[in-house]
N, C-alpha and C positions, 0 to 999 in steps of 0.2 A: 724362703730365699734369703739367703744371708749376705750382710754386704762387707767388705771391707773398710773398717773404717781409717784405718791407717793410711792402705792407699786414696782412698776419698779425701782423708785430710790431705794427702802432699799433690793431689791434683790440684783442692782448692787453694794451696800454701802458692803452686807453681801458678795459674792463671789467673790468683787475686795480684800477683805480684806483678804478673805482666799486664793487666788493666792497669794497675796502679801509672808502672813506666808508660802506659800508651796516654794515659791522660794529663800525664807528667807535658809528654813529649808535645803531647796537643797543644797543650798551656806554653812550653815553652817556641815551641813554633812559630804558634799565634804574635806571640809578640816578636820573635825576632822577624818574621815578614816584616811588621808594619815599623819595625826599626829600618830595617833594609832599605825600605822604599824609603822612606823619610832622607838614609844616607843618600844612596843615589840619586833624588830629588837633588840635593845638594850639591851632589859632585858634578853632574851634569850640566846645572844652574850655573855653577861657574867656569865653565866651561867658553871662552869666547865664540860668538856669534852661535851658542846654541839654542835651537828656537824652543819657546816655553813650551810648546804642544806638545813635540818629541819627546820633550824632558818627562814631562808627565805620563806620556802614554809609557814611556819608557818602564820611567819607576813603575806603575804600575804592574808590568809585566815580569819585573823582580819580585813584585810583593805576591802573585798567582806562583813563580816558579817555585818561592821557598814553601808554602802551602802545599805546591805541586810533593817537594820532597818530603814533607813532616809528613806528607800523608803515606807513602810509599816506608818510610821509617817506622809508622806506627801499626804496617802491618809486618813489617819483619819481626817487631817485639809480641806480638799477638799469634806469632808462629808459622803465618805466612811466607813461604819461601821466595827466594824473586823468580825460580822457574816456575813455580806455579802464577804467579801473582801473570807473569809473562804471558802463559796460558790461558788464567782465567780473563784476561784484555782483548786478546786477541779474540776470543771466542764471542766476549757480552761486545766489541767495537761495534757492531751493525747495530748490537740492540739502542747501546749508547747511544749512537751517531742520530740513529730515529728518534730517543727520546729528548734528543737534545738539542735536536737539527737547527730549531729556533735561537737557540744559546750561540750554537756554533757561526749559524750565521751573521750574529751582533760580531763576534768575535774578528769574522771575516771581512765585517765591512770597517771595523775597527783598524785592524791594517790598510786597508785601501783610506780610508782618510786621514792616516798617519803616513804614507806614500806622498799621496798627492795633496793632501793639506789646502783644504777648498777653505779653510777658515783658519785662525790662530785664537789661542787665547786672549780674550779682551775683546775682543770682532763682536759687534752685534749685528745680527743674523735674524733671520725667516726662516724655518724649514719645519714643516710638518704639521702649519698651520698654529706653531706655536715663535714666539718670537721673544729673545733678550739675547743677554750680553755674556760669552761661551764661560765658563768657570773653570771645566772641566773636560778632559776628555781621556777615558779609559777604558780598559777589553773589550766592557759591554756597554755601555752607557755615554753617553755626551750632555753634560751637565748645563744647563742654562739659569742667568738671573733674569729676572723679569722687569717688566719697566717698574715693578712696585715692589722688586727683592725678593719674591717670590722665587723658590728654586722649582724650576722644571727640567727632571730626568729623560732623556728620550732613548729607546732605544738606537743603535749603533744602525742597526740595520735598517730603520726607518728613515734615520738622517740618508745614510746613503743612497737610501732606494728611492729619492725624491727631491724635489729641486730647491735648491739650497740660496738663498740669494745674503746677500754678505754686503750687508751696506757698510763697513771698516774696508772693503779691498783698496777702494781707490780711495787717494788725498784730498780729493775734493768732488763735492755733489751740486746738481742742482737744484735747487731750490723755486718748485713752481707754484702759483697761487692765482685759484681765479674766483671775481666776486662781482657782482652784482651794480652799476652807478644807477639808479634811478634815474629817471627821462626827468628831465629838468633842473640837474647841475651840469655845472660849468667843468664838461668832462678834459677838456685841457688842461683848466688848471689844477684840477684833482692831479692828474696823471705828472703835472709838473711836481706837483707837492711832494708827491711818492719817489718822483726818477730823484728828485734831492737829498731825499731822506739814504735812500739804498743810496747815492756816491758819498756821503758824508759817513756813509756805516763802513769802520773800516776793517768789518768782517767781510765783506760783502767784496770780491775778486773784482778790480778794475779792468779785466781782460779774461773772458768774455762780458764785455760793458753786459748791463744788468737791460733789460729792455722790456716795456710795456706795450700792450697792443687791444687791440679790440678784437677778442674770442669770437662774438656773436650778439648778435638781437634779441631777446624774449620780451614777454608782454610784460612786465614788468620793468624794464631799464635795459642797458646795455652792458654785458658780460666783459671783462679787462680780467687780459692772460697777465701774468706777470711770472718773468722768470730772471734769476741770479743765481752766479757762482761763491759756493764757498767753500769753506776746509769743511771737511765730512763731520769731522766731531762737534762746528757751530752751525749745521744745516738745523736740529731743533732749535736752539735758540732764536735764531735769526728768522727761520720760521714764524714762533709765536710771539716775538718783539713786530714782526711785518704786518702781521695778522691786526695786533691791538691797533698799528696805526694808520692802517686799510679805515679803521671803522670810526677812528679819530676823526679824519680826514672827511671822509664822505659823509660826517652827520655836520659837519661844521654850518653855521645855514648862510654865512657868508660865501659861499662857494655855489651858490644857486644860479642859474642861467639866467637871471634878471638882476646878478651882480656883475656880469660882463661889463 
């Protein structure tokens, strides 16, 4: 059996040549996407009253569409026709759709929370048993920092599929704390100590006034609810500044039921 080597060489001359353009095209692709997105990130940003979420979910779906085309480009130069490429979609879409149902579904819920936008960028959130502060949000993926800067990725479809709590939505939270007085201080004055500390704090909303009460009895002392209003972003704060002066307070020994 004899072969050609003439036509062998101008096969190989013609399909190293169109590898060559496909991985050209690949490389060149590659980076004009994540230039793309980068621009439109921009353009959007400055944009009046355009919300950061959109912005981003946006660009991202620039930087999928010009991928979407490099890759459509790099079969035309590899000799794939667009009526075949057309044909060959139509035929593998069920196989796709099954192999990728999981994908497609991050995708889908990716739009629903670019819709209705349960969160913004900046918002720290709960959802999925994971919790920090949103970084990101794009096709597949909803990006979280953690309270320790840790990045946590969660699927698109999981945020959606589940309850999402967003303590950024409203301007201001309350602030609850219950602990413990030992039976034999002078539970007045503690509580006085405390109601002066929260009006003197001027994080702490003068309306709803801040108010303390007696929770409950146990064998050890008597339980004191304490609740205050304040702006969302100093509820930790004000939190653990409360907390250290809960414990100031109640060890003081002047404050004892036999210093009435």
């Amino acid at each position: 059996m004899s072969f050609d080597l003439h036509n062998l060489g101008n096969l190989l001359v013609v399909y190293g040549i169109n590898v060559l353009g496909a991985v050209a095209i690949a490389a060149i692709g590659w980076w004009t996407a994540g230039l793309f997105e980068r621009l439109t990130r921009r353009a959007l940003m400055s944009i009046a009253h355009m919300d950061a979420t959109v912005g981003v979910f946006l660009a991202s779906l620039a930087y999928y569409g010009v991928l979407v085309l490099t890759f459509v480009l790099i079969l035309q130069v590899i000799g794939v026709q667009a009526t075949s490429l057309v044909a060959v979609l139509g035929a593998a879409s069920l196989a796709i759709g099954l192999a990728l149902q999981g994908t497609l579904s991050n995708m889908a819920a990716g739009v629903m929370l670019l819709l209705f936008r349960p969160f913004h960028l900046g918002d720290s959130i709960e959802v999925g048993g994971k919790s920090g502060t949103v970084k990101n949000l794009n096709l597949f993926m909803t990006e979280l920092a953690s309270g320790d800067n840790v990045q946590v990725l969660i699927p698109n479809g999981q945020v959606w599929g589940t309850a999402i709590t967003n303590l950024s939505a409203y301007s201001t939270r309350i602030v609850s704390i219950k602990f413990p007085v030992p039976y034999g201080k002078n539970l007045q004055a503690i509580s006085g100590r405390l109601q002066d500390y929260l009006e003197s704090d001027r994080r702490v909303l003068p309306s709803p006034s801040p108010s303390i009460t007696v929770s409950s009895l146990t064998n050890t002392g008597i339980e004191i609810s304490v609740q205050a209003w304040t702006a969302s972003a100093e509820a930790g704060p004000v939190r653990a500044e409360f907390a250290q002066r809960v414990l100031e307070v109640v060890q003081e020994p002047e404050l004892s039921a036999a210093a009435e």
